[in-house]
DRENPA-839975 format. One record per residue (C-alpha): x, y, z; residue in one letter. Coordinates in nm, 2 decimals. Layout:
REM residues N
<pt u="X" v="Y" w="Z" type="a"/>
...
//
This chain:
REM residues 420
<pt u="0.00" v="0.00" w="0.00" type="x"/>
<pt u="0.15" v="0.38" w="-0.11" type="x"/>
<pt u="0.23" v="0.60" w="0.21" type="x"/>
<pt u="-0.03" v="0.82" w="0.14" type="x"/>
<pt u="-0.30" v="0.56" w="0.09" type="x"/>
<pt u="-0.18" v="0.52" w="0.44" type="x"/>
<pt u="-0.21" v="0.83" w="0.57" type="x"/>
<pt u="-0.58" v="0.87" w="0.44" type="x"/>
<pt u="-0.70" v="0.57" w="0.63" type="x"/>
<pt u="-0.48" v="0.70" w="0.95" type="x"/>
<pt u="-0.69" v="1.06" w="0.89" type="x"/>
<pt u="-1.06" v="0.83" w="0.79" type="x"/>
<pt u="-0.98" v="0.61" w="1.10" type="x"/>
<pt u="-1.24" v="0.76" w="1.37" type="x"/>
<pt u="-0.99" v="0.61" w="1.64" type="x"/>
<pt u="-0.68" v="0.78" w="1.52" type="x"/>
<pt u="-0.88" v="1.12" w="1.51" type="x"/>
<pt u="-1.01" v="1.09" w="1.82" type="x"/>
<pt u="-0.63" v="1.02" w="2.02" type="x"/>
<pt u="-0.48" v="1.31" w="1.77" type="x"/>
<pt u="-0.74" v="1.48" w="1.91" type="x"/>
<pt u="-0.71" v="1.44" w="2.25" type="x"/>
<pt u="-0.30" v="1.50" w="2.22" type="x"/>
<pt u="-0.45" v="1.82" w="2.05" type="x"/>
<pt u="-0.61" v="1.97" w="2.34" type="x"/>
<pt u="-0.35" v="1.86" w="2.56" type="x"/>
<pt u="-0.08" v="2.01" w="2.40" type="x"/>
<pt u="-0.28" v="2.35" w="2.40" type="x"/>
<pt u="-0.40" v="2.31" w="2.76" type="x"/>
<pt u="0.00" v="2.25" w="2.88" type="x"/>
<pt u="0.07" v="2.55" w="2.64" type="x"/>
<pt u="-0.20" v="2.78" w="2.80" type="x"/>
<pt u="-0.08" v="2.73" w="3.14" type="x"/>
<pt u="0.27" v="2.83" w="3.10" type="x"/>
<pt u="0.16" v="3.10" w="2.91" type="x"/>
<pt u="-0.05" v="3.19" w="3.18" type="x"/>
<pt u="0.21" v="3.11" w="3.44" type="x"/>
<pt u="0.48" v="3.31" w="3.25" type="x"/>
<pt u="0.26" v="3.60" w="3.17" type="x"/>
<pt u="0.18" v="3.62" w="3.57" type="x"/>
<pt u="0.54" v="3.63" w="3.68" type="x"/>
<pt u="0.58" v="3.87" w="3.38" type="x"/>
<pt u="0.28" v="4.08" w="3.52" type="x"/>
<pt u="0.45" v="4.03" w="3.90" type="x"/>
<pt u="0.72" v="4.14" w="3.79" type="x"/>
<pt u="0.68" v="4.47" w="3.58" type="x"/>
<pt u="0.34" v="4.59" w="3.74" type="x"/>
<pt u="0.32" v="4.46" w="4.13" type="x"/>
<pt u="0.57" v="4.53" w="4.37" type="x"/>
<pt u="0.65" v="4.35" w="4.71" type="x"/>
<pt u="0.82" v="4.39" w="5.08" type="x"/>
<pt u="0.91" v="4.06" w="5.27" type="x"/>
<pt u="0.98" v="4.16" w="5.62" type="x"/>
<pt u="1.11" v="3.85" w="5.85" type="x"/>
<pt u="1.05" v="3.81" w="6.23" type="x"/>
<pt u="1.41" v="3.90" w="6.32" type="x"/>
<pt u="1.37" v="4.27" w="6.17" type="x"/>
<pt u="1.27" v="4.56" w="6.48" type="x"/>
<pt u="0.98" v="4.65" w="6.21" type="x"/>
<pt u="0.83" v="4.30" w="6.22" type="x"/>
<pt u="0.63" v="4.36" w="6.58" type="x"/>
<pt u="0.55" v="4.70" w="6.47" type="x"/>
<pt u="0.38" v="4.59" w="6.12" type="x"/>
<pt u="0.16" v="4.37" w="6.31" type="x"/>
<pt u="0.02" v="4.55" w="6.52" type="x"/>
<pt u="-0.07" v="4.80" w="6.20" type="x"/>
<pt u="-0.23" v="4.52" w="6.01" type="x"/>
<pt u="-0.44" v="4.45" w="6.31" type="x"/>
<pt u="-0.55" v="4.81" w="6.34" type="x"/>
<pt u="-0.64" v="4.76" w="5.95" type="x"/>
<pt u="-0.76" v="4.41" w="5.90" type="x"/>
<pt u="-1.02" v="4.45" w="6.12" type="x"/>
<pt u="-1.23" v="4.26" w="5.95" type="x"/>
<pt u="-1.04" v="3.92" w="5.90" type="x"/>
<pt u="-1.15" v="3.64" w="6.09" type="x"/>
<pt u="-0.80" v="3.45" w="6.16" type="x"/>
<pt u="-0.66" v="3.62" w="6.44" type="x"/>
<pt u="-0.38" v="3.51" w="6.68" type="x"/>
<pt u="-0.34" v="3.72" w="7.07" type="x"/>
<pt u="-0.11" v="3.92" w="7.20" type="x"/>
<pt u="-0.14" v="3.97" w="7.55" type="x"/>
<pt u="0.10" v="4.31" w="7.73" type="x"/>
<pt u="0.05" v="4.50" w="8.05" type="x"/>
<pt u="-0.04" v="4.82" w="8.09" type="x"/>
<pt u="0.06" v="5.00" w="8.38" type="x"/>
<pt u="-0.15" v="5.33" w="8.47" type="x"/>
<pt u="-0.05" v="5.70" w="8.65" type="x"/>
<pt u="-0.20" v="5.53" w="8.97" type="x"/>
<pt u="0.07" v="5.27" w="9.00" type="x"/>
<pt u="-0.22" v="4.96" w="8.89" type="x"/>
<pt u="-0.11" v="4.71" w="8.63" type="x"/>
<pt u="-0.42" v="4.59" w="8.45" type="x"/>
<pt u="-0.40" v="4.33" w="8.13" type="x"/>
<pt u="-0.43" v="4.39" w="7.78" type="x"/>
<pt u="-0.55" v="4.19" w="7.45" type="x"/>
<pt u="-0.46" v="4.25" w="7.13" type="x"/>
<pt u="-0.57" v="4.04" w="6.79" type="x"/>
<pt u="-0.37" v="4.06" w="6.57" type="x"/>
<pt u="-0.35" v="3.83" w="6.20" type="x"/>
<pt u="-0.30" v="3.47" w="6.21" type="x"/>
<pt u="-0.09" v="3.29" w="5.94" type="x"/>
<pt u="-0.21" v="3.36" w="5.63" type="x"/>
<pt u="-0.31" v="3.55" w="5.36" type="x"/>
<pt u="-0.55" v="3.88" w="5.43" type="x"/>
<pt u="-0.61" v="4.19" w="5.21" type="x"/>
<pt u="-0.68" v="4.56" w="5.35" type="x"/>
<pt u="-0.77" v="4.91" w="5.14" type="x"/>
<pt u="-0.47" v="5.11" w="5.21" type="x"/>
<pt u="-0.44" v="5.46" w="4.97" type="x"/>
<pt u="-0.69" v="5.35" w="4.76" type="x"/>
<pt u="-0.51" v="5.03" w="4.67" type="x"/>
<pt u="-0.55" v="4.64" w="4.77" type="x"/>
<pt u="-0.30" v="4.50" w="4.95" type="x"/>
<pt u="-0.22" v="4.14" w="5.02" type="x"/>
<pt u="-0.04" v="4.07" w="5.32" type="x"/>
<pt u="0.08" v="3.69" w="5.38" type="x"/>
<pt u="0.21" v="3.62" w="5.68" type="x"/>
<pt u="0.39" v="3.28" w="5.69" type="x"/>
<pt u="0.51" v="3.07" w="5.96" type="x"/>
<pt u="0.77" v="2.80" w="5.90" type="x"/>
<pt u="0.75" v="2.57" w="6.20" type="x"/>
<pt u="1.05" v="2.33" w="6.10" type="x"/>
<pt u="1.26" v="2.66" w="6.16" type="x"/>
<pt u="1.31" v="2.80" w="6.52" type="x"/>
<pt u="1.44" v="3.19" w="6.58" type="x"/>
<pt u="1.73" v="3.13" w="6.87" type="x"/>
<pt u="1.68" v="3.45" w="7.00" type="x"/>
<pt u="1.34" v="3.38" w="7.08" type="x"/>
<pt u="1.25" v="3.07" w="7.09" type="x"/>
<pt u="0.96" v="3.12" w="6.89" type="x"/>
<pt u="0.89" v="2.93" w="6.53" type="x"/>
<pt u="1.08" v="3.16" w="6.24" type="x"/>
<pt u="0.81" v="3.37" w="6.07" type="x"/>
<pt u="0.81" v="3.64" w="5.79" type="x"/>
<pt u="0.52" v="3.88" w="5.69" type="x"/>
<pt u="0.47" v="4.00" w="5.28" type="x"/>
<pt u="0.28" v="4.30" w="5.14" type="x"/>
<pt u="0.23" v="4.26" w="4.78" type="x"/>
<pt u="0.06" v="4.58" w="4.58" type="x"/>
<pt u="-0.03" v="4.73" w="4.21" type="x"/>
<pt u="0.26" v="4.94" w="4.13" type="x"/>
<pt u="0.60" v="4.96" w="4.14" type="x"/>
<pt u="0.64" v="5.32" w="4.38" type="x"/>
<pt u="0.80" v="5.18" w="4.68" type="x"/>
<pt u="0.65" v="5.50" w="4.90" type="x"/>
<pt u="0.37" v="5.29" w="4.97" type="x"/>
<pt u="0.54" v="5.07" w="5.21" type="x"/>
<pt u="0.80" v="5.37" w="5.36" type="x"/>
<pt u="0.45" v="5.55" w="5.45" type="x"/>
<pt u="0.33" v="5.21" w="5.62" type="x"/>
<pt u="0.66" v="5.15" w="5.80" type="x"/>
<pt u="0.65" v="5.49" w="5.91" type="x"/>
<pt u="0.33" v="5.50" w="6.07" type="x"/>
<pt u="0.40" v="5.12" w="6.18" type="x"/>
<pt u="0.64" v="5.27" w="6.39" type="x"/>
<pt u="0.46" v="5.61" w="6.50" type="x"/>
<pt u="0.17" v="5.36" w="6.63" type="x"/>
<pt u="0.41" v="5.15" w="6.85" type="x"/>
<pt u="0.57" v="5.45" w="7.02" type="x"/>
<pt u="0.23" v="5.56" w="7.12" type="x"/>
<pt u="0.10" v="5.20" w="7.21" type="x"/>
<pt u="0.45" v="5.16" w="7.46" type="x"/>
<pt u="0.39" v="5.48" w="7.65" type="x"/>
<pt u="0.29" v="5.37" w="7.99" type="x"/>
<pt u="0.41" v="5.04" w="7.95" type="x"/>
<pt u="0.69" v="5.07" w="8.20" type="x"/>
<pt u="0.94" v="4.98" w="7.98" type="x"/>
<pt u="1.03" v="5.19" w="7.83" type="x"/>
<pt u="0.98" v="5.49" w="8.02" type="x"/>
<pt u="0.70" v="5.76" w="7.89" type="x"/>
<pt u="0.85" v="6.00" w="7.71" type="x"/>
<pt u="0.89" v="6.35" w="7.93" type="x"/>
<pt u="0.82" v="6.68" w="7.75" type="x"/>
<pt u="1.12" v="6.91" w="7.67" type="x"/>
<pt u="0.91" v="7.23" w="7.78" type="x"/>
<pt u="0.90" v="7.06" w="8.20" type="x"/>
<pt u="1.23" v="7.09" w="8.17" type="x"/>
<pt u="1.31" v="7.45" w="8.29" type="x"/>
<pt u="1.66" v="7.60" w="8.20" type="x"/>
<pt u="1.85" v="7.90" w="8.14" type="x"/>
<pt u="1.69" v="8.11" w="7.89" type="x"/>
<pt u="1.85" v="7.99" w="7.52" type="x"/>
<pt u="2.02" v="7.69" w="7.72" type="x"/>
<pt u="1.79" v="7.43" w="7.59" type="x"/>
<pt u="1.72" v="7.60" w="7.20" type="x"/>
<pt u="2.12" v="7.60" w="7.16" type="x"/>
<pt u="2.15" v="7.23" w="7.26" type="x"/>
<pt u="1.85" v="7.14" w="7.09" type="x"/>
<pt u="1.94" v="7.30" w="6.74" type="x"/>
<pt u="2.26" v="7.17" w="6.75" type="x"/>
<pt u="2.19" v="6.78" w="6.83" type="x"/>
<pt u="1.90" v="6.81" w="6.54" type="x"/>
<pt u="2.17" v="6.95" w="6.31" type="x"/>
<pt u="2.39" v="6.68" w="6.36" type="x"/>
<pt u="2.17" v="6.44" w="6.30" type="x"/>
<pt u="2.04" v="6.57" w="5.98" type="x"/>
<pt u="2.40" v="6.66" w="5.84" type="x"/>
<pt u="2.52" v="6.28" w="5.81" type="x"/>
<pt u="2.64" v="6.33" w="5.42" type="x"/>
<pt u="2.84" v="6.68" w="5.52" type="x"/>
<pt u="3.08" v="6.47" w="5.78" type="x"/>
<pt u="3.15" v="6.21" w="5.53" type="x"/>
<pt u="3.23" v="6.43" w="5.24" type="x"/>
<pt u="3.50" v="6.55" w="5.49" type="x"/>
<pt u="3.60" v="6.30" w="5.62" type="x"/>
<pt u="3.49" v="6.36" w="5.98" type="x"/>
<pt u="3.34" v="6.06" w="6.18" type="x"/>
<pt u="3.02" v="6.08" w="6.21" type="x"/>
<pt u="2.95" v="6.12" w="6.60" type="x"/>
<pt u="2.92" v="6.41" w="6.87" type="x"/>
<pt u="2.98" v="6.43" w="7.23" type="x"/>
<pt u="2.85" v="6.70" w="7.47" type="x"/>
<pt u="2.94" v="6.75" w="7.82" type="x"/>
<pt u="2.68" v="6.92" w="8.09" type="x"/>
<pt u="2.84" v="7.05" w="8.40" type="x"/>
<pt u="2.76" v="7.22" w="8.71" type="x"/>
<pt u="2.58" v="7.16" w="9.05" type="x"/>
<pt u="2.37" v="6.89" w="9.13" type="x"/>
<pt u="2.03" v="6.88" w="9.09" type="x"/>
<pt u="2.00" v="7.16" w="8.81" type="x"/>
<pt u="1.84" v="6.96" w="8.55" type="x"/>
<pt u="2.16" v="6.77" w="8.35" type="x"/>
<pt u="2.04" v="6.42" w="8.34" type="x"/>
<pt u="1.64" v="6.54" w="8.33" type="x"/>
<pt u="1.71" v="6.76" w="7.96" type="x"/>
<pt u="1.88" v="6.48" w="7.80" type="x"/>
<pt u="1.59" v="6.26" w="7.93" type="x"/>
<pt u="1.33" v="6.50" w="7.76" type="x"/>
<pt u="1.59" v="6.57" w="7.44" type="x"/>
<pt u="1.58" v="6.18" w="7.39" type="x"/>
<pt u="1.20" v="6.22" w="7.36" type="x"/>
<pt u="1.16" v="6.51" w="7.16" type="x"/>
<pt u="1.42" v="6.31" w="6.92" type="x"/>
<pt u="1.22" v="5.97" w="6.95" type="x"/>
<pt u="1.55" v="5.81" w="7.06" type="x"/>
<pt u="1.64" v="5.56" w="7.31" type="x"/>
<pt u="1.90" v="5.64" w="7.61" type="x"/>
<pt u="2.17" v="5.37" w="7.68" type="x"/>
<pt u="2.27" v="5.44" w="8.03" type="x"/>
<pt u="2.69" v="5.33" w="8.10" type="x"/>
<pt u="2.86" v="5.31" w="8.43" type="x"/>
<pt u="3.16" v="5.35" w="8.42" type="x"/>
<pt u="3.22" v="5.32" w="8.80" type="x"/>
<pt u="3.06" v="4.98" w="8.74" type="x"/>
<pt u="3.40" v="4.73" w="8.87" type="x"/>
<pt u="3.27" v="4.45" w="8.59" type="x"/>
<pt u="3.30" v="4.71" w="8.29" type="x"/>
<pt u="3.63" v="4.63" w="8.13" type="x"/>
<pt u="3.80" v="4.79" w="7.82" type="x"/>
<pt u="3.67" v="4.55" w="7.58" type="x"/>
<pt u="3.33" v="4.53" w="7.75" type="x"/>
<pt u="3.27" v="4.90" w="7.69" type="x"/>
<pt u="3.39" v="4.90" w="7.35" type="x"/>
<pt u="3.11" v="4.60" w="7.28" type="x"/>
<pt u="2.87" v="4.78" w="7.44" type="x"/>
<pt u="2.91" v="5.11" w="7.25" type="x"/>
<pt u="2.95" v="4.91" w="6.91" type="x"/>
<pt u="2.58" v="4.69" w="6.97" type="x"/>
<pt u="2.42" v="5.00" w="7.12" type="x"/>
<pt u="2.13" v="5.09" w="6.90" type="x"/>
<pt u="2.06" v="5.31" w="6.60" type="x"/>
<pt u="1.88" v="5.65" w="6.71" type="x"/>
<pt u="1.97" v="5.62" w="7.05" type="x"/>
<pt u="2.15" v="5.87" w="7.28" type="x"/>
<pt u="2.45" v="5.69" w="7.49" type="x"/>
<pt u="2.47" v="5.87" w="7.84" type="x"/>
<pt u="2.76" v="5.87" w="8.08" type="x"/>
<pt u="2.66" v="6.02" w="8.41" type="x"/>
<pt u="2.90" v="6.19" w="8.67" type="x"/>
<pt u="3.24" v="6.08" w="8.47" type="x"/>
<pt u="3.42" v="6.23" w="8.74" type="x"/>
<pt u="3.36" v="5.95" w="8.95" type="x"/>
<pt u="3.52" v="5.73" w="8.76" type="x"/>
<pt u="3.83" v="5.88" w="8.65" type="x"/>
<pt u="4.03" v="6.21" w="8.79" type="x"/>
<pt u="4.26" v="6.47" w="8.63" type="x"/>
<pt u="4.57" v="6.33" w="8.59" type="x"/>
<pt u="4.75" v="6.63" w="8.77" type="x"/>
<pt u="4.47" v="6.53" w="9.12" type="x"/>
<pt u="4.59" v="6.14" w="9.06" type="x"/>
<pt u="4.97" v="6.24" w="9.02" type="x"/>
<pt u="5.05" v="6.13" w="9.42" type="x"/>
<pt u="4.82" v="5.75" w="9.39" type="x"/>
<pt u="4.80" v="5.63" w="9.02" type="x"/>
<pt u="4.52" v="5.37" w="9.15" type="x"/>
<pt u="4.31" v="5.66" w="9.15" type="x"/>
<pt u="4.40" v="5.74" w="8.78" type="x"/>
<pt u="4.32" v="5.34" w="8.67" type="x"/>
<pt u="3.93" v="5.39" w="8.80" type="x"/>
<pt u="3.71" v="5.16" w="9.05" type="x"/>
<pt u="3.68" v="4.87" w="8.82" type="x"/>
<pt u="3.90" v="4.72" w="8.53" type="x"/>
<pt u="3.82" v="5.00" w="8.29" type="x"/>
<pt u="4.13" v="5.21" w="8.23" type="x"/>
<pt u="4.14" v="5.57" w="8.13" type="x"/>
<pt u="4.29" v="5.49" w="7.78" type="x"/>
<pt u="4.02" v="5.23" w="7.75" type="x"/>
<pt u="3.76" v="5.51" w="7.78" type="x"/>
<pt u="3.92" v="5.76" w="7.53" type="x"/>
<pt u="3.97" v="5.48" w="7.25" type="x"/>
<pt u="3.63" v="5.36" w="7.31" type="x"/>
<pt u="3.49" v="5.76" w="7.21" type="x"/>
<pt u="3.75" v="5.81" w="6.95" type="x"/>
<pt u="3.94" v="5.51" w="6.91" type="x"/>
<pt u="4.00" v="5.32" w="6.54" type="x"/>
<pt u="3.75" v="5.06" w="6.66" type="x"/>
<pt u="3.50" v="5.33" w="6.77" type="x"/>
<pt u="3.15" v="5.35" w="6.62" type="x"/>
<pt u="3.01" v="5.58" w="6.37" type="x"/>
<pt u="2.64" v="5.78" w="6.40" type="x"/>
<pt u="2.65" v="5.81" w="6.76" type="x"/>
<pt u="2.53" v="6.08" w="7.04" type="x"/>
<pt u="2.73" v="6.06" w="7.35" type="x"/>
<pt u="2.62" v="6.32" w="7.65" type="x"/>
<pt u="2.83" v="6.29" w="7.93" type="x"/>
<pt u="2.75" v="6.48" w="8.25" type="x"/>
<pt u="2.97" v="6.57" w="8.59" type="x"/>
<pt u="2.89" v="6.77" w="8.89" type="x"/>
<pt u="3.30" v="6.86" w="8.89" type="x"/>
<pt u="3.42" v="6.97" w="8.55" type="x"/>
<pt u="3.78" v="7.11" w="8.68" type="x"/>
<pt u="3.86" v="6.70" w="8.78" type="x"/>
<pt u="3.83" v="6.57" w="8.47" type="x"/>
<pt u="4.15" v="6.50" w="8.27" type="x"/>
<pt u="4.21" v="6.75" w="7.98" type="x"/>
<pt u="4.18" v="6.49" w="7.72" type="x"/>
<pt u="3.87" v="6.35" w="7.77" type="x"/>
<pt u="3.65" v="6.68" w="7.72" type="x"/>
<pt u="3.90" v="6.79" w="7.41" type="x"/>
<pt u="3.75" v="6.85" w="7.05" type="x"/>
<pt u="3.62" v="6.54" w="6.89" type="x"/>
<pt u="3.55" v="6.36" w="7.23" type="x"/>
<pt u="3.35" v="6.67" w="7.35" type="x"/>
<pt u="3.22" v="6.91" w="7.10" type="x"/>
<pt u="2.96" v="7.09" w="7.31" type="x"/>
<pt u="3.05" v="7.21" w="7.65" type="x"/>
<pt u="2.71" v="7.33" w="7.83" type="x"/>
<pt u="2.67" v="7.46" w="8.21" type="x"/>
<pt u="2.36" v="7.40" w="8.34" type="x"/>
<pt u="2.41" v="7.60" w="8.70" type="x"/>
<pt u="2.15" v="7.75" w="9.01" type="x"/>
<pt u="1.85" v="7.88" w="8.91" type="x"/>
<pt u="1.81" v="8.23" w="8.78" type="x"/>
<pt u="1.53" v="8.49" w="8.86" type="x"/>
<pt u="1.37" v="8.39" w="8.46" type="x"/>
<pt u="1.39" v="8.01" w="8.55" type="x"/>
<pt u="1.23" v="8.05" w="8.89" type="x"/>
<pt u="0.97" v="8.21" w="8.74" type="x"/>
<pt u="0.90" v="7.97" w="8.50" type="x"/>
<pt u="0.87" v="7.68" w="8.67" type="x"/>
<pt u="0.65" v="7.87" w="8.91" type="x"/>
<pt u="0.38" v="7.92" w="8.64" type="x"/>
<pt u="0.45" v="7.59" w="8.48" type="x"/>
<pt u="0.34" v="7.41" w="8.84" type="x"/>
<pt u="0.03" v="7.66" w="8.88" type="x"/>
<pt u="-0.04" v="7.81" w="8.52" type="x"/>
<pt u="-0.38" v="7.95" w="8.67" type="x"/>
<pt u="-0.12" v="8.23" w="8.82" type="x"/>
<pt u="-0.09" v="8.53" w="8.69" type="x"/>
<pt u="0.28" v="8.64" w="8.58" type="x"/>
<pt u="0.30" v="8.89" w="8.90" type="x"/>
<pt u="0.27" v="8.60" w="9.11" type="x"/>
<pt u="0.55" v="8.38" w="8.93" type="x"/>
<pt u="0.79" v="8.70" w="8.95" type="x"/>
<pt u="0.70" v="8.76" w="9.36" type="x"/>
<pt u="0.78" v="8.39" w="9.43" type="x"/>
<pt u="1.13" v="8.46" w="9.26" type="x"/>
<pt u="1.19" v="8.75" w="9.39" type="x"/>
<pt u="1.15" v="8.57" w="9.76" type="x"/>
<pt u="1.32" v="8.29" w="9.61" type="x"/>
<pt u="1.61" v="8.44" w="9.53" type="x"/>
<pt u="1.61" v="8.65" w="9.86" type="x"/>
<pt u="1.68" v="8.33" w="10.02" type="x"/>
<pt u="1.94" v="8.22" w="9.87" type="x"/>
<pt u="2.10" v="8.26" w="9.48" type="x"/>
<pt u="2.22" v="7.90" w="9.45" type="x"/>
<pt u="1.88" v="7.70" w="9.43" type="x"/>
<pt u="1.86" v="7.40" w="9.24" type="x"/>
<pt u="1.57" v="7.27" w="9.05" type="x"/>
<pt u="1.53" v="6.98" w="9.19" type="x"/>
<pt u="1.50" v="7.17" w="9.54" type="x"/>
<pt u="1.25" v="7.42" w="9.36" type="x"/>
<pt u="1.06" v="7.11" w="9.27" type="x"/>
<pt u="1.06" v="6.98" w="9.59" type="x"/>
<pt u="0.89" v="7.29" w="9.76" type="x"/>
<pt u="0.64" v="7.33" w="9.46" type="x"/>
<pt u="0.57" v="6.92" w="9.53" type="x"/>
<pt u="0.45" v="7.05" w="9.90" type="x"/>
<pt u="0.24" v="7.29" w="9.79" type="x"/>
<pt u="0.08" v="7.11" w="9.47" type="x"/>
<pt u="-0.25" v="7.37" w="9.47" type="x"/>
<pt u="-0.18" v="7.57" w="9.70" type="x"/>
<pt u="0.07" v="7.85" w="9.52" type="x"/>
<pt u="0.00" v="8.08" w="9.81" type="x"/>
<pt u="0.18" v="7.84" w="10.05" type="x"/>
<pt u="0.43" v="7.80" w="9.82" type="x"/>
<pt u="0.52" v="8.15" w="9.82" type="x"/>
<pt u="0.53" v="8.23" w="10.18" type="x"/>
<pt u="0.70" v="7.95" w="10.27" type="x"/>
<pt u="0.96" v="8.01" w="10.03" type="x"/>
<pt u="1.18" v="8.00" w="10.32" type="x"/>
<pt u="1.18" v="7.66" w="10.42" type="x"/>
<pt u="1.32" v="7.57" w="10.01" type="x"/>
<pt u="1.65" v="7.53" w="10.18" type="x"/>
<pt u="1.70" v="7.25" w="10.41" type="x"/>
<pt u="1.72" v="7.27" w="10.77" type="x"/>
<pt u="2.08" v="7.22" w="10.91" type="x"/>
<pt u="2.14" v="6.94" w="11.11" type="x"/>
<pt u="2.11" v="6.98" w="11.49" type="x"/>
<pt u="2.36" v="6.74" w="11.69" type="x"/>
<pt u="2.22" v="6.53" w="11.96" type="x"/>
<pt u="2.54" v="6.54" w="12.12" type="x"/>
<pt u="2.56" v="6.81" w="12.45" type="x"/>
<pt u="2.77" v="7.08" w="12.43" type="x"/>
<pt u="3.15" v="7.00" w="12.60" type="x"/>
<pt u="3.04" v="7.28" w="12.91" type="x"/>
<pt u="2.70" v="7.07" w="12.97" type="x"/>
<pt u="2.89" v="6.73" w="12.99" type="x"/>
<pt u="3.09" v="6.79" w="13.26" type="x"/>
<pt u="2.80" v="6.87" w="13.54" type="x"/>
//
């Protein structure tokens, strides 16, 4: 039989049709869905864009506790259970729902937005214990301000959620801090342009950090402003002691390098940790410190090779003429601020910040008295008296005279009396 006698009963053969027919469909079906799957990755790729944040990341806690304040609607929800401590000093208990694993969509500036949060339970996160998870937003578009705008207010929703939480502490306004006039602005306006200059120190090829040094009497407001400057900034405070006898060279410079990002480092009363050379020149102990930190340890760790970059460091003393020269010289200590007594303007306002119901005449008479007293008040003794008199700013002005404490009376009779 010719081949193409063949072929024509292979094409007449109702069989043969049939199985060409079916490989036909097949074929196309197969071709379809890799078209398909190629045109989606295609699509994925050119027109959707997509932010992968894992559990290890500082974000990751914040993000979910946004999705729960926008996926209010989903169904699949996992607790989260924190206490809140109130003004009173009572700890009551708080629950919060936020997304379970999966995949839940939101309305977010007018777009849809998947968010899939996976949990991969053969993986465990060592720090915590905890199963490894990751959380994905997945959006129409390719501009990537969507998420910055979402981690931004991620963030601005967990620094409101942890005031009053004890840990950490709620943030303290700059304006109850109350210190010589321009005091504050100058200190203010220069941290703030330091932090916004980052690009002007490296084109120089300056490290990137500052150090400032408040001195003066105790009790004048030093550690209480950089408390209130940390909150203004939204930064952290990383409290060192140096008179700590465990803190060794190496120890500090770990500490200073994990310390972290937008955080201001404080080192409290550095005089009592190390002395001018010239005061420890008759007992070197003196000069070495309490602990194992040395003095050359301490000045390598602000300005060493190994030191860190993008760093605040406020150091404060109650006795700036014993400090060595060389730790408040230029690039350890930029800013040299006294924060001393009150003045008549300070006493004043802190009078009307305690009772702002006062008029101004009142707030000037109570310094007036004030200052009549005595000229070197502190404000944590002005504090003190205002604390005695909490609505009663009448008392607090006539009794101006018992700011000052008492001196101390000795029990002990007098050598004449003794003897009879």
């Amino acid at each position: 039989m010719p081949f193409s006698d063949f072929v024509v009963a292979l094409k007449d053969n109702p069989y043969f049709g049939a199985g060409f027919g079916l490989v036909g469909v097949g074929t196309a079906m197969a071709l379809a869905r890799k078209g398909a799957q190629f045109g989606l990755v295609a699509f994925r790729r050119h027109y959707m864009i997509t932010l992968e944040v894992p559990s290890k990341d500082k974000s990751y806690q914040w993000l979910l506790n946004w999705i729960s304040h926008h996926a209010k609607r989903t169904q699949h929800l996992s607790v989260e259970t924190s206490y809140l401590q109130h003004e009173s000093g009572r700890v009551s208990t708080k629950f919060d729902f936020v997304p379970s694993p999966g995949n839940h969509f939101i309305w977010y500036q007018k777009k849809w937005i998947r968010i899939e949060r996976n949990r991969e339970r053969q993986m465990i996160d060592l720090n915590t214990g905890t199963a490894w998870e990751s959380v994905t937003f997945t959006a129409l578009g390719t501009n990537r301000e969507i998420f910055f705008n979402i981690l931004q207010e991620a963030r601005e929703l967990a620094l409101q959620q942890q005031e009053g939480f004890g840990f950490p502490r709620r943030r303290r306004p700059l304006s109850s801090v109350v210190l010589e006039k321009g005091v504050s602005e100058r200190l203010v306006e220069d941290v703030k342009e330091f932090i916004d200059n980052p690009k002007w120190y490296i084109e120089r090829g300056i490290p990137y950090r500052r150090g400032y040094l408040l001195y003066g009497p105790p009790g004048c407001g030093k550690s209480s402003f950089i408390t209130a400057l940390a909150g203004e900034l939204q930064h952290s405070i990383c409290l060192l002691s140096l008179s700590d006898r465990s803190l060794s060279d190496d120890r500090l410079n770990y500490l200073l390098s994990v310390a972290p990002q937008q955080s201001i480092i404080l080192l409290e009363d550095v005089d009592a940790a190390f002395v001018s050379r010239d005061l420890a020149a008759e007992n070197p102990a003196m000069y070495q410190g309490m602990g194992r930190l040395t003095f050359s340890g301490l000045l390598n760790a602000l300005d060493g090779v190994a030191s860190t970059e993008a760093r605040i460091v406020f150091m404060t003393t109650n006795y700036v003429d014993r400090l060595d020269p060389a730790l408040v010289r230029p690039g350890r200590v930029d800013l040299k601020q006294y924060v001393g007594h009150c003045s008549r303007g300070q006493l004043a306002r802190m009078f009307q910040r305690f009772y702002p119901e006062q008029p101004p005449a009142a707030a000037e008479r109570f310094a007036e008295q004030a200052l009549a007293v005595s000229k070197q008040i502190s404000a944590a003794q002005v504090q003190g008296h205002f604390m005695l008199y909490k609505t009663d700013p009448g008392g607090a002005i006539e009794n101006i005279h018992s700011i000052l404490p008492s001196p101390k009376v000795s029990s002990a009779l007098p050598c004449c009396e003794a003897w009879r």
